[in-house]
C-alpha positions as CSV (number, residue, x, y, z in Angstrom):
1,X,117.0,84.5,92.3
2,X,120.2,84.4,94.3
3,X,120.7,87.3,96.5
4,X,123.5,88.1,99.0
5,X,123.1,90.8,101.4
6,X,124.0,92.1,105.1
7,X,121.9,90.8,107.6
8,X,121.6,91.1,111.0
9,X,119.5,88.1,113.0
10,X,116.2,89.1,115.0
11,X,114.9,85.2,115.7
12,X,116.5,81.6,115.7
13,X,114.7,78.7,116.4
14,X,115.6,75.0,115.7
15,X,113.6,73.3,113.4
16,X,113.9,69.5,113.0
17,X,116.9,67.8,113.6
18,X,119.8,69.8,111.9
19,X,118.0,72.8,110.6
20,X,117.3,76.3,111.6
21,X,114.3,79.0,110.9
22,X,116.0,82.7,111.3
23,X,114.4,86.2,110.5
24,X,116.9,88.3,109.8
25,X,116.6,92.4,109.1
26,X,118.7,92.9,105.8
27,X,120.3,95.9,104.3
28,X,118.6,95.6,100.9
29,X,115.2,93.5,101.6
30,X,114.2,94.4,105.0
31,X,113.1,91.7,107.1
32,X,113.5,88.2,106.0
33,X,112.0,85.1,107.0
34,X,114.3,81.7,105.8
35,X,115.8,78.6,106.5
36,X,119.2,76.9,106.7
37,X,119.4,73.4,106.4
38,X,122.1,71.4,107.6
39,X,123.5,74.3,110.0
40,X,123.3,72.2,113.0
41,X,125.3,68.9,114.4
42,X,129.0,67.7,113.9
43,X,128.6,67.2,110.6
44,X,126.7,70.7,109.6
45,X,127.5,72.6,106.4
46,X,128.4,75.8,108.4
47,X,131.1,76.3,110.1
48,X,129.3,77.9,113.4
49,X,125.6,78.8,114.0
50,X,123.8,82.1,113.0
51,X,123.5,83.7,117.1
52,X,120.6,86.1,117.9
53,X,121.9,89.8,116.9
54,X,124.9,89.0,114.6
55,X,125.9,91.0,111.5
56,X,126.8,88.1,108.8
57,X,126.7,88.1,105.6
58,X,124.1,86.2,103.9
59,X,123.2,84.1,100.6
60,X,119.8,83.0,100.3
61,X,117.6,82.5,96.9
62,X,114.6,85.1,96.7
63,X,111.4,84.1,96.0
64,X,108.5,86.3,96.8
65,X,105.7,83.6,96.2
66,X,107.3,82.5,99.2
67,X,106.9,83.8,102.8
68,X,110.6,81.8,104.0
69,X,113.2,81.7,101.8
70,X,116.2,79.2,101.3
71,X,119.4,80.5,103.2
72,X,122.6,78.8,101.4
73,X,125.1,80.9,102.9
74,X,126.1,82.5,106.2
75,X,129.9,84.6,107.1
76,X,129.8,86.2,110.7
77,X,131.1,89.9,110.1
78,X,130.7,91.1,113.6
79,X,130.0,89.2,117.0
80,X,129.6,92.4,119.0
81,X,131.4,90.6,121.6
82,X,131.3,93.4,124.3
83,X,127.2,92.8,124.3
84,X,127.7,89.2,124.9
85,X,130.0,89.8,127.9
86,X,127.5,91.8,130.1
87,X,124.5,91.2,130.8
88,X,122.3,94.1,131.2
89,X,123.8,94.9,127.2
90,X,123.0,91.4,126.2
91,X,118.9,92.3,127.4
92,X,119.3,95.2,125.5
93,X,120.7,94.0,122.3
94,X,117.4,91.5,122.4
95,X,114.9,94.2,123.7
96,X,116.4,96.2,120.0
97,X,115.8,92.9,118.1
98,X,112.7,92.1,119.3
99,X,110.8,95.5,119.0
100,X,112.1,95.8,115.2
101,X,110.4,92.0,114.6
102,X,107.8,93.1,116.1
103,X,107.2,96.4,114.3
104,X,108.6,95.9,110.6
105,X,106.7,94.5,107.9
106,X,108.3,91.3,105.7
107,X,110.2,92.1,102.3
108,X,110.2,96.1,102.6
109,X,113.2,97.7,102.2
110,X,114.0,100.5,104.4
111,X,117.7,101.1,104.9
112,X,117.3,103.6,107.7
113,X,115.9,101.1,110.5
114,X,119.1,98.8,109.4
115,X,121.5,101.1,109.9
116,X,119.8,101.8,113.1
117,X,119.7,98.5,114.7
118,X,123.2,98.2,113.7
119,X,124.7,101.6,115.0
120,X,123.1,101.0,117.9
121,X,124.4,97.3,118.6
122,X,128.1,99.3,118.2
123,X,127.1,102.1,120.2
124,X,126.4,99.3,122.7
125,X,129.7,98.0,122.4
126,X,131.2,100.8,123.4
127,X,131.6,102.7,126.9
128,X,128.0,104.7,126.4
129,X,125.5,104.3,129.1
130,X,123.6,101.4,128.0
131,X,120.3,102.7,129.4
132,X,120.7,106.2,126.9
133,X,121.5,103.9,124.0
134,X,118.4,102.2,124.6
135,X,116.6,106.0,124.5
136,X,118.7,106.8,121.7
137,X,117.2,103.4,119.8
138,X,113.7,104.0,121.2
139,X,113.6,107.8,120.0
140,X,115.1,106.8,116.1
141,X,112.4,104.0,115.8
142,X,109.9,106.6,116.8
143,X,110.7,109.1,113.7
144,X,111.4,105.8,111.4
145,X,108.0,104.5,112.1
146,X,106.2,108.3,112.0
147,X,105.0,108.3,115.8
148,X,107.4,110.7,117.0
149,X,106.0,112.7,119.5
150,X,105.8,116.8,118.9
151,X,107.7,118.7,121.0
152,X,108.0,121.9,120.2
153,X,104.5,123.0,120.4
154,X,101.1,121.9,122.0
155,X,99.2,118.9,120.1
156,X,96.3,120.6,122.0
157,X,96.1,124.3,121.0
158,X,99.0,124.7,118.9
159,X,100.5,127.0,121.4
160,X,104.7,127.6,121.3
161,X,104.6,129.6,124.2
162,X,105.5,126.5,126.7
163,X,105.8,127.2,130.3
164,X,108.0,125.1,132.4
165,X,104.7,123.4,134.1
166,X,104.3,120.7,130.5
167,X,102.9,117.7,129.9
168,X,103.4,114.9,127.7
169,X,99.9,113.6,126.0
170,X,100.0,110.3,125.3
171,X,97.1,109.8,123.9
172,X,97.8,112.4,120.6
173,X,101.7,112.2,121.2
174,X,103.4,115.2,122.2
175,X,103.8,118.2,124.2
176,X,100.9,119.9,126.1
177,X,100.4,123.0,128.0
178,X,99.2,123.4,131.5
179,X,95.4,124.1,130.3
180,X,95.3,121.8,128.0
181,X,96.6,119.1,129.9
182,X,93.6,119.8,132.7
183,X,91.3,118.9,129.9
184,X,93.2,115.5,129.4
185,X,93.8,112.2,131.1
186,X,97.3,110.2,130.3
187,X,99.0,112.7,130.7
188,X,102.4,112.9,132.3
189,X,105.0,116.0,133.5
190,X,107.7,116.3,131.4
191,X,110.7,118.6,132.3
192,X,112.5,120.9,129.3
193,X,115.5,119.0,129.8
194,X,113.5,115.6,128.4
195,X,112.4,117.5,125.8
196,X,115.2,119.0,124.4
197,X,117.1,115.6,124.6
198,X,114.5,113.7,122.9
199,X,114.5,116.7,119.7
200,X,118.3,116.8,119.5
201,X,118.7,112.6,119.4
202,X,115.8,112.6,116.7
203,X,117.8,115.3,114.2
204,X,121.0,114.6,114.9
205,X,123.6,112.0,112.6
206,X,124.8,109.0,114.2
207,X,128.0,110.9,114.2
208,X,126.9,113.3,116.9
209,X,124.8,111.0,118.9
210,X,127.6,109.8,121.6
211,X,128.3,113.4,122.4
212,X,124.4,114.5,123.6
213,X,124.4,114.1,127.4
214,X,121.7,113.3,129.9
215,X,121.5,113.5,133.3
216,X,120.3,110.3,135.4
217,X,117.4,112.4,136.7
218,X,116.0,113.3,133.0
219,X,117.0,109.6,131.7
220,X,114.9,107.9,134.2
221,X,111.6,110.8,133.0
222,X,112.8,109.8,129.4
223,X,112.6,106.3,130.1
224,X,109.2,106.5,131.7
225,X,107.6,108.4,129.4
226,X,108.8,106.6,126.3
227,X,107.6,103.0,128.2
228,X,104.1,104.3,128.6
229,X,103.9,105.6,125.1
230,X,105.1,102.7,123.0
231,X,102.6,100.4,125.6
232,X,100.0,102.8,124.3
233,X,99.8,103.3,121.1
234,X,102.0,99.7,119.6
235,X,100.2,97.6,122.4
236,X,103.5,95.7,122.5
237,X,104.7,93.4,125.9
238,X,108.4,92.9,124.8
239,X,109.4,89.5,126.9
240,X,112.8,91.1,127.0
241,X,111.3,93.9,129.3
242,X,110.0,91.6,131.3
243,X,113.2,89.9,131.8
244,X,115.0,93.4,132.2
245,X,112.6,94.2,135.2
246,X,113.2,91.1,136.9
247,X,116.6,90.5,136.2
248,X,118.4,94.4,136.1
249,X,117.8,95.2,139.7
């Protein structure tokens, strides 16, 4: 069956002489594994290559006794050229694409983590700090994947009376109080100002995301804390971290 759909591209390699494998996260299928033949060379069929976190659109014929399908079809909607012209946006456009291949099962439909990956790429291409976008992204794929940490009260006792001496369990995901956290290794301070930041960004629209505020102080707690937690419990070593490390001094 021949499908067209909005896709964004997670992975590109060359295969053979002129062709290309691509997974791609679509709006209607999820992620997508295919191939374009012909793509690459003078004398391709396309009129440019499918680059590594594009929006096109795509045409491709379905067939799920298939694990890649047959891409026929490929118009660039958006470039997000701003990402491409720095660097530090361009390692974080490919730490996005990388965690959602990583973490999203093939063929399952799930409109939400499209719309994130792709509100986030814009929110990238904007004049937002590029290190909140990435804990805006981080936090969203949290609640989309149901691993978002509780906040509000202790995963320990179930207390709501929180002092401002709280921890952040990583091993059951969320908020603990001072006695609790005694009892518990992995855990890690966490100040009211993290926590509040990372509640509003996981109920708020995409509409009222770019107007939540953080100071450095609590982004560089946010950041910490969220690192140690998706090492922890998705046992993932995203290369593009590495690179950030290395590279983003």
């Amino acid at each position: 069956m021949i499908q067209t759909d909005e896709a964004i591209v997670l992975k590109r390699r060359d295969l053979r002489e002129t062709s290309l494998y691509l997974v791609f996260y679509t709006k209607g299928f999820g992620k997508i594994c295919g191939v374009m033949k012909g793509v690459r060379g003078q004398r391709g069929q396309y009129s440019a290559t499918p680059q590594l976190f594009t929006l096109n659109e795509i045409v491709f014929y379905e067939n799920r006794a298939k694990d890649i399908f047959i891409v026929s079809g490929c118009e660039l909607r958006d470039f997000f050229a701003p990402i491409r012209e720095d660097l530090e946006k361009t390692s974080y456009a490919s730490y996005f694409v990388e965690l959602i291949n990583s973490l999203s099962p093939a063929c399952e439909k799930n409109t939400q983590m499209f719309e994130l990956l792709s509100n986030s790429l814009r929110l990238l291409c904007g004049s937002a700090s590029v290190k909140r976008v990435a804990r805006v992204f981080e936090i969203k794929l949290l609640a989309l994947l149901g691993l978002m940490p509780q906040l509000e009260s202790c995963v320990g006792c179930g207390s709501e009376k929180l002092s401002r001496n709280t921890f952040f369990s990583l091993k059951n995901g969320g908020v603990v109080c001072e006695p609790c956290a005694q009892k518990e290794k992995n855990c890690l301070p966490i100040s009211t100002g993290s926590l509040n930041f990372m509640g509003h960004i996981s109920r708020s629209s995409w509409e009222l995301v770019p107007r939540i505020k953080v100071s450095a102080e609590v982004g560089r707690e946010i950041e910490q804390v969220l690192r140690r937690f998706f090492d922890y419990h998705l046992d993932l070593r995203p290369k593009s971290v590495e690179f950030m490390r290395k590279a983003l001094v």
